[in-house]
N, C-alpha and C positions, 0 to 999 in steps of 0.2 A: 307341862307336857301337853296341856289343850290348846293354845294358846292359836295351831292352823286352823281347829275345826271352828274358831270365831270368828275367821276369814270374811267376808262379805263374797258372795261368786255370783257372776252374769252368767245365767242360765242363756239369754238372749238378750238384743238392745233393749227387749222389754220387760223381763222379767230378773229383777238384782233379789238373790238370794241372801238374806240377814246372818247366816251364817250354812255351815256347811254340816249339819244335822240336820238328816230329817226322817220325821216318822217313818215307819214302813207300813204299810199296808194290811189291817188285820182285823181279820171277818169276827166280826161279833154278834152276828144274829140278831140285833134290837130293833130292827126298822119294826111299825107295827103290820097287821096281818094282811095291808094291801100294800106294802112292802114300799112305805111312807118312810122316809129318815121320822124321827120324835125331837120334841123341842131336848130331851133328857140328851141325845146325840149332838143335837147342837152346843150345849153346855160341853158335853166331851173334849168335843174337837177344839172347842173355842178355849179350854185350859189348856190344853196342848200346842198355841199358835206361836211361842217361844220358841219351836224348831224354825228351819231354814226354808221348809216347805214339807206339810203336808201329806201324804201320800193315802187319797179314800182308801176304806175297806171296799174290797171288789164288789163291782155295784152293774147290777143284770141290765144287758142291752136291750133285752125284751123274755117275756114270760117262759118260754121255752128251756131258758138256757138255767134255771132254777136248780139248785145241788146239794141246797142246805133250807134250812129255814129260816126262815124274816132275816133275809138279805134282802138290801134295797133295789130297787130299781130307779133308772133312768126313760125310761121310755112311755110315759104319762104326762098330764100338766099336775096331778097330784105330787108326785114321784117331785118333780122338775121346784115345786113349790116347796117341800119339805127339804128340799137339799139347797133352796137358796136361803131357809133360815140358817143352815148348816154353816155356809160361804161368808154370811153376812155377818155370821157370830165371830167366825175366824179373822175376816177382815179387818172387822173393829177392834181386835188386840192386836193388829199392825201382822198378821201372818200370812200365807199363801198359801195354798190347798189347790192339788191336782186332783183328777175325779180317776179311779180305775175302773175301765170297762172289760167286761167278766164276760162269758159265754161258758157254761162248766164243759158244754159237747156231752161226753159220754158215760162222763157221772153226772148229766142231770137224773131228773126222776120225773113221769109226767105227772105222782102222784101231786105236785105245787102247781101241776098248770093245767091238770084234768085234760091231756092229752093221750096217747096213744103211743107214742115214740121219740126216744130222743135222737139227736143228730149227731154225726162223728165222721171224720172222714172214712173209717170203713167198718164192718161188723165184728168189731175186735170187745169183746165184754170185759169188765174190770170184775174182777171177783173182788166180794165184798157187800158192805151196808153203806148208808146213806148216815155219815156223821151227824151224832145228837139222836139220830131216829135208826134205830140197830133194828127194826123191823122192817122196811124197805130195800129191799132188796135190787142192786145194778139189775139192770136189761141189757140185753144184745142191742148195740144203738144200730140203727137207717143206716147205710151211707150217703149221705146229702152228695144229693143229684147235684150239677152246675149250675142249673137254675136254682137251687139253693144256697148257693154258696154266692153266687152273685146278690141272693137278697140278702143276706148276713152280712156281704161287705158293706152293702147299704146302710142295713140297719148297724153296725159299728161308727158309721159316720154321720147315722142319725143321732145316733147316744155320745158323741162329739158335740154336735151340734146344742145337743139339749144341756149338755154339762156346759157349754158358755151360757146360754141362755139361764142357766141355773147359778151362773158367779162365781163357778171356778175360774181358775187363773193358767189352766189348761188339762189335757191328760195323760193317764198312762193305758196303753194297749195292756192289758192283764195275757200276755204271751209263754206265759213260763208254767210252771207246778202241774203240769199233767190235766192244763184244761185245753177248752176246743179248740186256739190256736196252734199251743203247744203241741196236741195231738196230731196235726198235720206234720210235725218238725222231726217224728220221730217213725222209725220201720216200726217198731212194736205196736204201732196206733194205726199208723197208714199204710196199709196193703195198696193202693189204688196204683192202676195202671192208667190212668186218665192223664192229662195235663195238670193234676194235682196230687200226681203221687211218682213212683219209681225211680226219679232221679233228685237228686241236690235240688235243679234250678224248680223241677215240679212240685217238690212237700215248700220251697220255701214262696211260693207265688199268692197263696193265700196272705199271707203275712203280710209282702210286699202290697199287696193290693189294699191290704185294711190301711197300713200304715198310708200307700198313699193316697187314699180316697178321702181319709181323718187330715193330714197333712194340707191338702185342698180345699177342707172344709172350713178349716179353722186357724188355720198358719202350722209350720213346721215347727213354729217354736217354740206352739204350744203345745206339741205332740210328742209323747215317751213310750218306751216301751221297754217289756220285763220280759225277760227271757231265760229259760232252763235249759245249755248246750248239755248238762251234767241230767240225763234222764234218775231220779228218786221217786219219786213220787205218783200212782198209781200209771206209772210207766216205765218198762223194762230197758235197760240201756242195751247200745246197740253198738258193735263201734261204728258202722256203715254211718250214725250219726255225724258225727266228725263232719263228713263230707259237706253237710246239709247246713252246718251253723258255720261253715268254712264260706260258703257259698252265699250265707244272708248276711252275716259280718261284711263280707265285703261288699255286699249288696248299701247296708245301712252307712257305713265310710263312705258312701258316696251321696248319702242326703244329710238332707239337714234335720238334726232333732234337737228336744228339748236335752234328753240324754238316754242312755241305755243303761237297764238296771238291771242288777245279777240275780235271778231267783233260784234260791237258795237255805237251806234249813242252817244249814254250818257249812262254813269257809272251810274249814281243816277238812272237809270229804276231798277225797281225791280220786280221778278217773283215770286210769291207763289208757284209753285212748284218747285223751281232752291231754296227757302228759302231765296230771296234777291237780291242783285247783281250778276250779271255775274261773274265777276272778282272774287267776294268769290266762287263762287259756284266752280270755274275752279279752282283756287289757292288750295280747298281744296280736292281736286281730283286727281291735278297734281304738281310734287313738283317742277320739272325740271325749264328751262327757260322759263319765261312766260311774255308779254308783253300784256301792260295795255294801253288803250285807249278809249276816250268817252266823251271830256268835259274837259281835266285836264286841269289846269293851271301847268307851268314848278313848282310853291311852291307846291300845292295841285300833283301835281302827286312825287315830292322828300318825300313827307310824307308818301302816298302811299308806297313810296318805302322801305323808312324806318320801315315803318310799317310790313313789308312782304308778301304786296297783290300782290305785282307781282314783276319783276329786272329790266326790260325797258317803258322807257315813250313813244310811240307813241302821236305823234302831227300830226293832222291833217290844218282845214281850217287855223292857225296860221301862218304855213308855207306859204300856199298862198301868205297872206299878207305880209309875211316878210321873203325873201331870207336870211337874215343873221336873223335869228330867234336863234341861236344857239348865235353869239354875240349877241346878244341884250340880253339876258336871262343873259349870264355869264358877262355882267357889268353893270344889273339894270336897264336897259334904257327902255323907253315907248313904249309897240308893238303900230304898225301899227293895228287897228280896220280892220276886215276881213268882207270885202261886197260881196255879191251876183256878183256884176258889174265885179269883179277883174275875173269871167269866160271867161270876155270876151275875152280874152286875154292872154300869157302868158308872165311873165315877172318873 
């Protein structure tokens, strides 16, 4: 029943993928407290280099965009030094690792960067706490001005930059789960009447912009990006959405990427104005490389695949529980049941 997801896949002429498993991307808090990846993170990731590629825990563009605690950053020579032990670790077990660049927007907190205000495309508040830390409390975020939004394209193609310089093998745009790209993609986040809000082509220009500013920086091919058409997460769906991922979908079918990945808690959600699932709504919008995640099991997402809802399996909590998740899949063997507890920790 496994037997596609050991496929070999050309991501581009220059990156061949060992199979078609790959990590998904999951915040674990461990960098230490000037938000340094630890050599203990490198040992991680380097048991894990048996997937097809990869995929960092979301990793901050610069001090601002802060949402949780000891997440790492990219935009230091410290930061840039602790994540090529990361790379170097992965490497030498013959694996591939993309870097995800994160900006939370309007669930950051300034309490992680002793600021004053966090950014968002408009002053829409998320009620709630700051996960791990149930005493910090959201703010009303800024609306970042144009001239702010012009330095955050920047700084996204700076934190490109840094992530080759660092020995990733490319990245993914962190565009999905209710953070600051995402929040432009959606009405419940972006009120703005500007040239980066009120219509389709204006919430999706931001996006376009980071994607191709990173695209320029670093090649196309080694550039990805996640994405949430299915608003869940500390963002209210809309159907007026539709319009907006109708409008960048076929914006992205006309570049070139590494691939587009679904973000997503569980595939089985389904949205009446999206007509279903994520995964169909995207598949049928975008023909390109598209990566599937939400629930699968390694049989159920190889059917998936066969089926032609997407070409790669994102694994998420599975991984947690099982470093060698990639053998165990390819000789039938019984996973390791994934607990809450295994946060505490990495191994």
């Amino acid at each position: 029943m496994t037997s596609k997801l050991f496929e070999t896949y050309a991501l581009s002429d220059q990156i061949l993928l060992k199979n078609r498993i790959l990590m998904a991307p999951l915040t674990r808090c461990m960098a230490d407290d000037q938000l340094v990846p630890t050599d203990a993170m490198a040992e991680y990731y380097a048991r894990r280099a048996d997937a097809g590629l990869i995929i960092s825990e979301a990793t901050l563009i610069r001090p601002d965009g802060q949402g949780y605690p000891n997440t790492p950053g990219l935009f230091n020579p410290a930061q840039i030094a602790g994540w090529r032990k990361v790379t170097d670790a992965v490497h030498a077990k013959g694996g591939k690792i993309f870097a995800q660049l994160w900006h939370t927007g309007r669930v950051a907190h300034p309490y992680f960067f002793e600021g004053d205000k966090v950014l968002a495309p408009s002053a829409e508040r998320v009620d709630g706490t700051v996960p791990r830390m149930r005493d910090l409390s959201y703010i009303t975020p800024t609306p970042a001005s144009v001239e702010e939004i012009t330095q955050l394209v920047a700084d996204y193609a700076q934190a490109a930059s840094n992530a080759i310089d660092a020995g990733f093998d490319g990245i993914e745009i962190h565009a999905a789960n209710g953070y600051l790209v995402d929040q432009f993609l959606h009405y419940d986040s972006n009120r703005r009447t500007d040239e980066y809000g009120a219509t389709a082509k204006n919430m999706s220009r931001f996006a376009l912009q980071i994607i191709d500013a990173i695209s320029e920086r670093i090649g196309a091919e080694r550039t990805a990006v996640r994405l949430s058409p299915g608003a869940y997460f500390n963002i209210q769906a809309d159907q007026r959405d539709r319009a907006v991922f109708d409008y960048l979908l076929a914006q992205l079918e006309q570049r070139t990427l590494a691939f587009v990945h679904i973000g997503i808690l569980d595939d089985a959600m389904e949205f009446d104005f999206l007509g279903g699932r994520v995964s169909d709504y995207v598949r049928a919008n975008y023909s390109k490389t598209l990566v599937g995640v939400g629930g699968f099991t390694a049989q159920t997402g190889e059917q998936a695949i066969c089926d032609n809802r997407f070409d790669l399996l994102a694994i998420g909590r599975p991984f947690i529980a099982n470093p060698d998740y990639v053998k165990k899949v390819r000789q039938g063997e019984t996973l390791t049941p994934y607990s809450e507890d295994m946060l505490a920790s990495l191994v």
